[in-house]
N, C-alpha and C positions, 0 to 999 in steps of 0.2 A: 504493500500500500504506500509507504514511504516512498518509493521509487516513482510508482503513479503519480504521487503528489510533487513531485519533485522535476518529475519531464512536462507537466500541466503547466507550473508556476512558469518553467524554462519559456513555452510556449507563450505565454501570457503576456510575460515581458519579452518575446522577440515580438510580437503581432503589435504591440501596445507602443513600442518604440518607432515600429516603422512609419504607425497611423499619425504620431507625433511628430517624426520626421517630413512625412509626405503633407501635413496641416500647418507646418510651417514654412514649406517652399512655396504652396499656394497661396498663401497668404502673400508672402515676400513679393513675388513677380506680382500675381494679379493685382493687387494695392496698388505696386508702383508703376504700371504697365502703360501710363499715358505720359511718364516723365521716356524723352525721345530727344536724340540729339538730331535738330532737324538736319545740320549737312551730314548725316550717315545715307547713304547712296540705299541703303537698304528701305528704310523712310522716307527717301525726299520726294514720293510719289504719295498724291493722295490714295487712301484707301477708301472706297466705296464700302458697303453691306453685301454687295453683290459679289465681291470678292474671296468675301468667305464663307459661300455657299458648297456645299458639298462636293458639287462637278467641277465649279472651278479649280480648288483646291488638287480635289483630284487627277484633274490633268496638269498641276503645278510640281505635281507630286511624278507625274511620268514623265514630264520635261526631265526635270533632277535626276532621274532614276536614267536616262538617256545620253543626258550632258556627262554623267557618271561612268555612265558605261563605254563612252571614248574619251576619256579621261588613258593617255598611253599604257598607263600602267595598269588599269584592269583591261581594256582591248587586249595588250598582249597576253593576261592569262586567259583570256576566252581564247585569244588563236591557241597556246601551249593546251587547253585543255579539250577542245576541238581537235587539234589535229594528232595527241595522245592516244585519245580515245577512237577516232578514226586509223591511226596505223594500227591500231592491238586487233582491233576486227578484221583486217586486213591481211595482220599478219598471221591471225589465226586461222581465215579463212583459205591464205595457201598453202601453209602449214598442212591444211588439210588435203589437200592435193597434191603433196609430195613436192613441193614449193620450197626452197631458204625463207625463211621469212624475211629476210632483206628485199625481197621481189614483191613481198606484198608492201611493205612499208616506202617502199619505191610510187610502188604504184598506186595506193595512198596519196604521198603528192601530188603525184597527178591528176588524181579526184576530187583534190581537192583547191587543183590550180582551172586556169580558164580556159583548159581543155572537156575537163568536164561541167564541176560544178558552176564555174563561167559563163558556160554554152549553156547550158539546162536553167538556171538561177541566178541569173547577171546579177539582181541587185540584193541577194544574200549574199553572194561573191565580195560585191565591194563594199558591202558593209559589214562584212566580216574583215579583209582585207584590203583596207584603205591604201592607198597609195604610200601616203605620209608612215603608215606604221610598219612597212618593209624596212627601213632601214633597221631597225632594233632587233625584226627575225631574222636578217642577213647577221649582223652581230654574235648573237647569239647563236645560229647553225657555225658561223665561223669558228669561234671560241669549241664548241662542240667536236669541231673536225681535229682542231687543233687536238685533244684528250685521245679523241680516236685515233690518230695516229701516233702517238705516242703510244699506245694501247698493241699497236698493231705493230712498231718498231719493238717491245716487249716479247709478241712471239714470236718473231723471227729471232730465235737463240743462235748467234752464231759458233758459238762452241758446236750447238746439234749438227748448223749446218756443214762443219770441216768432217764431221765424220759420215755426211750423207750424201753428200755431195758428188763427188765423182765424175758419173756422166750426169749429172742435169744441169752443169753447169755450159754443154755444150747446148745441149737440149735448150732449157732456157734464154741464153742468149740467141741461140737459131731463132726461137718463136719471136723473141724481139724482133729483131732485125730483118728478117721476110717482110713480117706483114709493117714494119717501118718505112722501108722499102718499095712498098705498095703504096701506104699512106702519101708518101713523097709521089707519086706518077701521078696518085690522082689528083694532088692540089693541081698539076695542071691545069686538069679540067676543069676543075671546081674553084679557081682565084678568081676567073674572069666574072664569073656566077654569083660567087658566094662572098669572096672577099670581103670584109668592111672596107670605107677608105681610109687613106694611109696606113695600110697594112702593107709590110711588105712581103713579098714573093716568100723570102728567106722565112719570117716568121711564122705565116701561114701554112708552108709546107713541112717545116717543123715542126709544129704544133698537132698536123692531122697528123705524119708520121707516128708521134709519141700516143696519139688519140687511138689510134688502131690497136698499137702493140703490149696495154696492160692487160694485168691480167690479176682478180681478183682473188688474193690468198683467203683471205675470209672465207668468202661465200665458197672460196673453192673446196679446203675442208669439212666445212660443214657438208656437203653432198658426199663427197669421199667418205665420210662416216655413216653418212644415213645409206649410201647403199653397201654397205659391210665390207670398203673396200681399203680402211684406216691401215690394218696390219697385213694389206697385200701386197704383192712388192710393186704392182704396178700404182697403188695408193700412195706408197712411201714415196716413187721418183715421181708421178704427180707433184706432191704436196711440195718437196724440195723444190722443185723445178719454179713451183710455184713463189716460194721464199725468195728463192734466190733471184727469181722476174722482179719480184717486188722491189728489192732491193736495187738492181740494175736500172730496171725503169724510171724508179723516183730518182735515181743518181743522175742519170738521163735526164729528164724533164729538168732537175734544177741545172743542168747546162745549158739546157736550151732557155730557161729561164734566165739564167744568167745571159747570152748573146740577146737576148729579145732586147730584156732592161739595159744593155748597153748600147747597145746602138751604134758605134764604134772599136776599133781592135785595140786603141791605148785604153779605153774604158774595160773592155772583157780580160784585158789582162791583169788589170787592179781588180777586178771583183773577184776572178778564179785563182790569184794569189791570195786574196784576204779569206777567202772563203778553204784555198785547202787548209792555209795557219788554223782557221777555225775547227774544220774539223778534226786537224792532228791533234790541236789542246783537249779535243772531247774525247779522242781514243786515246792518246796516250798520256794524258796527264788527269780528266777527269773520272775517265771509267776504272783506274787502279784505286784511287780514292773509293770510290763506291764502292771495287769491292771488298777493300779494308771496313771498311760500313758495314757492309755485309754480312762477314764474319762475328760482328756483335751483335745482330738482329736478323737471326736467322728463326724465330718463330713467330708466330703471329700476335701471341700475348705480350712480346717487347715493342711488338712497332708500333712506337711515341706517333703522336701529331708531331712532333716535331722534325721528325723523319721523314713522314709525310709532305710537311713541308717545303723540306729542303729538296726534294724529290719535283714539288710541284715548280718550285721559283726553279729549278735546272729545268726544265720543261720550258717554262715560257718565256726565259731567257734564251734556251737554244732558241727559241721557235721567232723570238727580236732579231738576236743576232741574221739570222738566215734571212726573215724579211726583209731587214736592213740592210743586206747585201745584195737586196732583191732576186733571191732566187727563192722565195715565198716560206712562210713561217711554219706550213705544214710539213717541210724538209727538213725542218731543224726539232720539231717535236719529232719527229720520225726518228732523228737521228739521238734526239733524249731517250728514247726506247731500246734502241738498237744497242747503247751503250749501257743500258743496265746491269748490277752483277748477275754471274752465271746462276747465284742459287736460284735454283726451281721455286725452292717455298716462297721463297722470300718476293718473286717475280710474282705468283701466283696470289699471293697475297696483293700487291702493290698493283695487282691488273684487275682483281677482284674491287676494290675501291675505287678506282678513275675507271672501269668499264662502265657499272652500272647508271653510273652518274651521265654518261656518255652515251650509252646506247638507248638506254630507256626515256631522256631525256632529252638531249640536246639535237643526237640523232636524227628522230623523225621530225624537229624543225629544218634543218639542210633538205630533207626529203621533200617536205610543206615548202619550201623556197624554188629548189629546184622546179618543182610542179609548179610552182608561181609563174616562174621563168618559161619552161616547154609550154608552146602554144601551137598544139598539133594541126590545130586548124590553117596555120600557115601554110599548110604544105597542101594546098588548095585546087594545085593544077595535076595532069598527071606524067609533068614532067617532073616535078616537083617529086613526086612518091615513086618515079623509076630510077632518081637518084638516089631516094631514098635505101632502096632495095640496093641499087651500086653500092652505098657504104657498107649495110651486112654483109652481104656478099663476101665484098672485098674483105672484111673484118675476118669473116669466118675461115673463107678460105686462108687468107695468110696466117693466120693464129693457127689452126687445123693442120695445116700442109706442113707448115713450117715446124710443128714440133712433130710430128707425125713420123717425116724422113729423120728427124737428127733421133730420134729415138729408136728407129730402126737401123738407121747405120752404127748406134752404140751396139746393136746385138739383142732389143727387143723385139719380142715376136709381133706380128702385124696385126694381131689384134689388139695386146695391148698396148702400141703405137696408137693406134688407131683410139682408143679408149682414153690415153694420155694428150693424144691433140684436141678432144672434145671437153675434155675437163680444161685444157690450157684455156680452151677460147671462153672459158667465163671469164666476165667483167666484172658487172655488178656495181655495189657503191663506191669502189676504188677509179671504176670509166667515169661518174659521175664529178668524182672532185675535181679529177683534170677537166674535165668540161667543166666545171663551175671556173676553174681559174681562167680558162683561155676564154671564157664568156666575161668574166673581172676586166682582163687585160684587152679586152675590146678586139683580139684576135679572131673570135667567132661570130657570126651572125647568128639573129634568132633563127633564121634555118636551116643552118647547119648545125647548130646546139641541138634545134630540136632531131633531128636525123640523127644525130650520136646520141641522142640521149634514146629514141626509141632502139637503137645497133645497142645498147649497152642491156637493155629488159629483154629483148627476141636471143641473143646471143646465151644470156644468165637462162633465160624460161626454158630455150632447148636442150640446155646441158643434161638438168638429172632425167627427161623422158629417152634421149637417146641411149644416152647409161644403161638406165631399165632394158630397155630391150634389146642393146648388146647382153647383159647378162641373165635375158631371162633362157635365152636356150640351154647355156651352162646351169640351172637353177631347175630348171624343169625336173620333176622328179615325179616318176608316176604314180597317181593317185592312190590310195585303197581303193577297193571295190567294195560297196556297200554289203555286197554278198559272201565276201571273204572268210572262209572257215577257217583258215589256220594263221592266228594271230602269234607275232610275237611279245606282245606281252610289255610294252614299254610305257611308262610311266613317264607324264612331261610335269613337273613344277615350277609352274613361272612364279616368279616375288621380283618384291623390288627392293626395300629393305633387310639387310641382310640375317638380321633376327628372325623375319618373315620365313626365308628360303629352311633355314631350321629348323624350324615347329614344323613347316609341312612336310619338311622328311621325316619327322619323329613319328608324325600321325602317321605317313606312308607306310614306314616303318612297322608299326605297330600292327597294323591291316594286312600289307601283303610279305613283309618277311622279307627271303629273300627269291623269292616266287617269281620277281620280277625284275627286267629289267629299268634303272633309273636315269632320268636325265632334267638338266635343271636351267632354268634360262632366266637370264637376269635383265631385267629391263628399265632401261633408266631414259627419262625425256632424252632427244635429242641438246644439245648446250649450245648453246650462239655462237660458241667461238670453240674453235679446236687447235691446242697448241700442238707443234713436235717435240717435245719432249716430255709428255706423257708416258711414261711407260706402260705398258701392257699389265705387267705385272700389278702397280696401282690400282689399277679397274677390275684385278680377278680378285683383289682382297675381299668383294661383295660372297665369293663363295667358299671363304674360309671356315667361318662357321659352320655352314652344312656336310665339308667335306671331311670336318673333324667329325662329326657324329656319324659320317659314312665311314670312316677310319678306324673307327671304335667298332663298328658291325661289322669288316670286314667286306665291307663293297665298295663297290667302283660305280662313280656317277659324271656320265658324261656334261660337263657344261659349257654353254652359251650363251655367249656375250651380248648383248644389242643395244643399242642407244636409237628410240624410235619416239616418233610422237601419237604414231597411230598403234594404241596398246593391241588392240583385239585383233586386227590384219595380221600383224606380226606373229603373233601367237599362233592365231590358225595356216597363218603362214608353213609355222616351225611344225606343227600336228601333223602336214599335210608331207613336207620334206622329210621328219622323222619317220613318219606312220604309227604315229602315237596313239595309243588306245586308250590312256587314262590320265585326265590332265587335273592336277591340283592346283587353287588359286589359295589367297588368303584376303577374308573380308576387305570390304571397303566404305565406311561410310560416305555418301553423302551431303553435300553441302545442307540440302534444305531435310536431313533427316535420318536415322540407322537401320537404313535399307541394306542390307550386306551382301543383296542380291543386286545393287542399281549403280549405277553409273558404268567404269568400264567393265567392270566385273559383267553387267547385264548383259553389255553387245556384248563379250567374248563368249556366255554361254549360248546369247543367242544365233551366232553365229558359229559354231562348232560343230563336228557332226561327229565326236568323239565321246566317252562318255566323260563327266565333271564332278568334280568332288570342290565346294565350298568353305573352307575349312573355319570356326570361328572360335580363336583361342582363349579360353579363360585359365591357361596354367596348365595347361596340359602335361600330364608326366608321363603315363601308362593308360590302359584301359581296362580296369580294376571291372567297372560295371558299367551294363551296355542298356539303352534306350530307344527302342523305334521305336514311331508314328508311323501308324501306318492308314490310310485313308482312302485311294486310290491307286484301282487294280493295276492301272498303267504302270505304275512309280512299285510297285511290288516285287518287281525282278531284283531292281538294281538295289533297296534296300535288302533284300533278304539275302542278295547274294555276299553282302559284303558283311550283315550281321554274319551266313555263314563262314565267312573266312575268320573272323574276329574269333568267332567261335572253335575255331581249329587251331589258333594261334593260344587257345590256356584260358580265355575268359569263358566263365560258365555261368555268371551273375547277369542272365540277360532278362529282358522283359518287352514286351509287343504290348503298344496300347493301340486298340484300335474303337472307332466308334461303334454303338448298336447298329445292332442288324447289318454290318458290314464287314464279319469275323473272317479272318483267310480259312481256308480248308484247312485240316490237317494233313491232307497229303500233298498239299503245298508246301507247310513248312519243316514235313519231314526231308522232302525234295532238297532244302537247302541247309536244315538245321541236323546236327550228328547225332544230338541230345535235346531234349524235351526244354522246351524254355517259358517263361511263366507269360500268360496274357492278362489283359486288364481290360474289361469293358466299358467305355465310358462316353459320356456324351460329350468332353471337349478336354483337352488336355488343361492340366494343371501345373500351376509353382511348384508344389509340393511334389507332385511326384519325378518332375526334373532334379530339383536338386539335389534327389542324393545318389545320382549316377554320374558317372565321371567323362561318360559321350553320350552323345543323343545323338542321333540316324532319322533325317528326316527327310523325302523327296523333297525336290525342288517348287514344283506347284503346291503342295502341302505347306509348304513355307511360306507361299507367298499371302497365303488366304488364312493364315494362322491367325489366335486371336494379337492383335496390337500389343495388347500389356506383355503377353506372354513373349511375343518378339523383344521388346523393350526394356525385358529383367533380362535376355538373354546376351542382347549385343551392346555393349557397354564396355568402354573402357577397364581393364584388368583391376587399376588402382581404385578403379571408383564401382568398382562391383560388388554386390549385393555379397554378403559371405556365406548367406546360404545358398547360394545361387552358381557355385564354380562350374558347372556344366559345361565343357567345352560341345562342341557343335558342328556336324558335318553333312551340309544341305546336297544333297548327289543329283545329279542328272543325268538320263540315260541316252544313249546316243547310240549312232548304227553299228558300231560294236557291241559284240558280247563279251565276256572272261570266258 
C-alpha cells in the first residue's frame, strides 16, 4: 500500500507541476501578446481576422513545410534517402536474377536520372533534383569514390599478387593494350562526330583508348564466386589478371591524365617527375612505416580511432597530393590502399570500416549522379545507336580476343581462354569512374558518355549468363528418376551457422547411424566484395564443428562450400548433382513471426522433390524418448519409417498420438515398428504430453495446421524456453524417394 501511495503522490506532483508550468506561459505571452516591435518585418504587415482562419493558416503552414523542404540540406537527404532506398530494391531485384548487385545499383541511377524517371515524371524529376542541388551530390559521390578506391587499392595485396602472378601479367597487359588499341582507331571516326571543342585529337583518342580497356576487379570477383569458380585455376588467373589490369590501367589513365592537364612537354615532364618522387615517398618510405604500425595493431580490439585516423588523413592526402599534380585524386587514394601493410587482419578490418560507409552510402549517390548525367534519349537517330552498338562491339571484342589469345599462348586450354576473356571484358563501376572523369575534364560529350556508359551495363549484364552456360554442360548431371528403386542412400545437410551444421548431424546421427551415407553444404550470402587473399582454409572453418563429431563416430562426410544469394536453387541445385535422398535443414524464424517452416526454409521444401527433415533444436543430446503425431494417412510412411529406425537404433520409450477415429492399423505399424509401442487417443495434442519426451516426429502439413500455442511453446529461442518444454522437434516431409 505504501508503494501505491507513494507512485500516486509521485504522479500528482509530476501532473500538478506541469499544469503550473503550462498556466504560466499562457498567461506570460497571451497578456503581453499586443506589446510588438512595429519595425520587426514579421509584424510590419497589418493582420486582418481573416488571416487567422483555419484554411489560411493552413496553407501558411504548407508554404513553410515547402520553403523547408528545399531548404539544401533536407533536399539532399530526400535525394540520399530516395535514391538509398531505390538502389536496395534494385539491387535486390538483380540479385535475384543472378545479377552483381552493382548492375542493379547502376541501373538504379539510371531510373532515376532523365532517362527514365525524366521521361515518365519530368516534374517529380526536377523537383526532386533541382539543378542548383547537383552540385553537393556531385561532392559527395566524389568524396564516396575517393573511400572506394582506397577500398579497392586494399585488395589488391601485392604481396598475393608476386606469388600469382606469373602468366596474367602477360594476359592482363595483352587485354589492355588490344582493345586500347582499338579505342585509339576508332576516335578517328568518332572526333569529327563526337569531339567537344577544343578537345584535342591527342586527348580524345587517349581517353577512348583507356575507356575500352578497364576492367572491373570488383564486380569481377564477385561473379567468379557466385559461379563456384573462386578456387578454380581458371578463377585464380581471372581474378589476378584482373588485379593486376587494375593496377596497370589506373597507372595508365593517371598518364594520360597527366599529358591531358599538361598541355605541353616542359609541363608533362615536371608533373611525371613530381608525381614518380610522390609515389616513391608512398612505397618506400611511407608503407615500411605502416607496416611497423602494423605489427602493434594487428587485432581488431586495439585498432584506436586514432589509427583510424591517421589511416584516413594518408588517404586524403595521397588523394590532394595526386589531384594536385593533376592526374586526379582517385589515383592517389588508390594508391593509399595499394600501400597498406601486408597483414590480412589488420587490412580486413581497416576495409570492413571505410567499405561500409562507402558502398552502402556514398556509392549509390555517384550511381544517382551518373544517371543524372546519361540521357539515353540523346541517342535519338539510328545513327546514333549503330554507333552505339560500334562501341560494344568494339569493347567486347578487344577485351574478349585480347585476353583470350595471351591466355592460350601461356598454355591454357581454349575453353578456359575462352571463359577468362568473358570474365576480362567486365567493367562495371570501375568503366563508370573513368567516364565520370573524362565527362569532368570536358573530354566527352553527353553522347559519347552516354554510349560508354550503356558499353559498360551490356558488357557487366553479359558476363555471369555467358558463364552459366559455358558451365552448365560440365554441371549437367543426370537426374534421379522419380521411379528409381535402388537408392544410394545419401544424406544432404545444408546450415549456415556452424553450431547449426552440428546439431543436424547429431540428430542425423542418432536416426540413421551409420546406415548412410553423409554430406554437408555450407551456405553463406554471397559478400560485395571478394578479396585474394582469403584463404580456402578460412571459409572451411564453418565445418569444423561437425566434422569433429563425425570424427568421434568414425565417418567421413563429404563437404561443400557455396556462397549464394539464392538459398533454395542452390540446395536443390546440390540434391539434384549429388542425388541426395534425404536433406536436413535447421529452423528458421521469420521476421513477422516463429514459423520454422516459412521463409527460405519454405521454398526449399517447396521446391525439393527429395524427402526433408526440419530439425528444431531445444538441447538436443540423444533420443532417450520418442513422440509422433500422427494425423494424416499421406504423412504416415515417412513418420513411421523413421520412428522405425529410431527404434532399431536402442530407443524403446516410444509413443503414437493420434486423433479419434483416425487410429493406424496395427498391421501398419507392425510393418515399421520391431516392438509394440504405446498409443494415445486424443482429440488435439497437448503441452503436457510433449514435454517429457526428448523428440517429437511430426509431418510437415500436420505442422502447419497444428494448434498456434502449441507451435509457440515449441519454437523458441533455447535460453528463453519454457523448462518444461525441452522437446526438440523434427517436422519430415516426404518426397519421390523412398529409404
Amino acid at each position: 500500500m505504501d508503494n501505491k501511495n507513494s507512485k500516486f503522490k509521485e504522479t500528482l506532483v509530476y501532473f500538478g507541476s506541469l499544469c503550473v508550468f503550462s498556466s504560466t506561459l499562457l498567461w506570460l505571452f497571451l497578456s503581453n501578446d499586443n506589446y510588438k516591435k512595429i519595425k520587426n518585418p514579421i509584424y510590419s504587415e497589418t493582420i486582418s481576422n481573416d488571416d487567422f482562419s483555419i484554411y489560411s493558416t493552413f496553407l501558411t503552414f504548407l508554404s513553410e513545410i515547402n520553403k523547408n523542404f528545399h531548404h539544401p540540406l533536407n533536399l539532399l537527404l530526400v535525394q540520399i534517402t530516395i535514391v538509398l532506398l531505390i538502389s536496395r530494391i534494385f539491387s535486390i531485384l538483380f540479385r535475384r536474377i543472378g545479377q552483381p548487385s552493382v548492375i542493379g545499383e547502376i541501373c538504379a541511377g539510371l531510373a532515376l536520372g532523365p532517362s527514365l524517371m525524366g521521361l515518365f515524371y519530368p516534374d517529380f524529376y526536377i523537383f526532386l533534383f533541382p539543378v542548383h542541388s547537383l552540385g553537393n551530390l556531385q561532392l559527395l559521390s566524389q568524396f564516396g569514390l575517393i573511400v572506394f578506391m582506397f577500398v579497392v587499392g586494399m585488395e589488391l595485396d601485392i604481396s598475393v599478387l608476386k606469388e600469382k602472378a606469373k602468366s596474367a601479367i602477360l594476359i592482363s597487359h595483352i587485354s589492355i593494350l588490344f582493345p586500347f588499341l582499338l579505342g585509339c582507331v576508332l576516335s578517328l571516326y568518332f572526333f569529327d562526330k563526337y569531339a567537344p571543342e577544343n578537345i584535342s585529337f591527342l586527348s580524345f583518342g587517349l581517353f577512348l583508348g583507356i575507356a575500352m580497356s578497364i576492367t572491373a576487379f570488383p564486380v569481377l570477383a564477385r561473379i567468379i564466386q557466385e559461379k563456384g569458380l573462386s578456387r578454380s585455376s581458371v578463377g585464380i588467373i581471372a581474378l589476378t589478371c584482373a588485379a593486376v589490369d587494375d593496377i596497370s590501367a589506373w597507372t595508365i589513365l593517371a598518364l594520360i591524365l597527366a599529358i591531358i592537364q599538361a598541355g605541353s612537354v616542359n609541363l608533362i615532364f615536371f608533373i611525371l617527375f613530381f608525381a614518380i618522387i610522390y609515389i616513391s615517398v608512398m612505397i618506400y618510405i611511407t608503407q615500411p612505416v605502416l607496416e611497423k604500425m602494423s605489427k602493434l595493431y594487428i587485432t581488431k580490439e586495439i585498432i584506436s580511432r586514432g589509427v583510424i585516423s591517421v589511416l584516413t588523413i594518408l588517404m586524403l592526402c595521397s588523394a590532394m597530393v595526386s589531384e594536385s599534380l593533376g592526374i586526379h585524386a582517385l589515383f592517389g587514394a588508390f594508391l593509399a590502399g595499394v600501400i597498406m601493410p601486408t597483414n590480412t587482419r589488420l587490412r580486413g578490418v581497416i576495409t570492413e570500416k571505410f567499405e561500409d560507409f562507402s558502398s552502402v552510402l556514398l556509392l549509390p549517390l555517384f550511381f544517382a549522379y551518373t544517371g543524372i548525367r546519361t540521357r539515353i534519349q540523346l541517342l535519338n537517330t539510328q545513327d546514333l545507336w549503330i554507333d552505339c552498338i560500334i562501341v560494344v562491339l568494339i569493347a567486347s571484342v578487344g577485351k574478349i580476343l585480347g585476353s583470350l589469345f595471351a591466355a592460350r599462348f601461356t598454355g591454357v586450354s581454349w575453353r578456359e581462354s575462352a571463359i577468362i576473356g568473358i570474365l576480362m571484358n567486365t567493367r562495371g563501376l570501375m568503366e563508370l569512374v573513368v567516364l565520370n572523369i573524362g565527362y569532368d575534364m570536358g573530354i566527352l560529350s553527353p553522347e559519347i558518355f552516354t554510349m560508354f556508359v550503356i558499353m559498360a551495363l551490356i558488357t557487366t549484364f553479359m558476363t555471369s549468363p555467358i558463364i552459366s552456360l559455358f558451365n552448365k554442360k560440365t554441371n549437367e548431371i543426370p537426374k534421379a528418376s522419380p521411379n528409381k528403386q535402388v537408392l544410394s542412400n545419401k544424406l544432404l545437410i545444408a546450415f549456415g551457422p556452424p553450431q547449426s551444421g552440428a546439431n543436424l548431424f547429431q540428430i542425423a546421427y542418432a536416426i540413421f547411424s551409420k546406415n548412410i551415407s553423409y554430406s554437408a553444404i555450407h551456405l553463406s550470402p554471397l559478400p560485395e566484395k571478394v578479396s585474394l587473399n582469403i584463404p580456402i582454409e578460412k571459409e572451411m572453418e564453418n565445418f569444423d564443428l561437425l566434422l569433429n563429431l563425425s570424427k568421434e563416430k568414425g565417418l567421413k562426410v563429404n563437404t561443400i562450400l557455396r556462397h549464394t544469394d539464392l538459398i533454395s536453387s542452390e540446395i536443390n541445385k546440390t540434391i539434384s548433382n549429388e542425388q541426395v535422398d534425404i536433406l536436413f535443414m535447421g529452423a528458421a524464424k521469420t521476421i513477422f513471426g516463429d514459423n520454422a517452416v516459412g521463409g527460405k526454409v519454405e521454398s526449399v521444401l517447396n521446391e525439393t522433390t527429395c524427402r526433408s527433415a526440419v530439425f528444431i533444436d531445444k538441447g538436443f543430446k540423444d533420443i532417450v524418448s520418442l513422440l509422433i503425431f500422427y494425423k494424416y494417412s499421406e504423412e504416415a510412411e515417412i513418420i513411421f519409417e523413421f520412428g522405425g529406425m529410431i527404434q532399431k537404433n536402442g530407443t524403446n520409450d516410444i509413443t503414437l498420438v493420434y486423433e479419434k477415429n483416425n487410429e493406424p492399423s496395427e498391421e501398419k505399424l507392425r510393418k515399421y515398428f520391431q516392438k509394440g509401442i504405446k498409443t494415445i487417443s486424443t482429440d488435439k495434442q497437448s503441452k503436457k504430453i510433449i514435454s517429457r519426451y526428448s523428440l517429437l516426429l511430426v509431418g510437415h502439413r500436420h505442422w502447419i495446421d497444428m494448434n498456434l500455442s502449441i507451435k509457440e511453446s515449441i519454437f523458441n529461442d533455447k535460453e528463453n524456453s519454457n523448462k518444461d518444454n525441452n522437446t526438440s522437434v523434427l517436422i519430415l516431409k516426404d518426397g519421390i524417394h523412398s529409404l
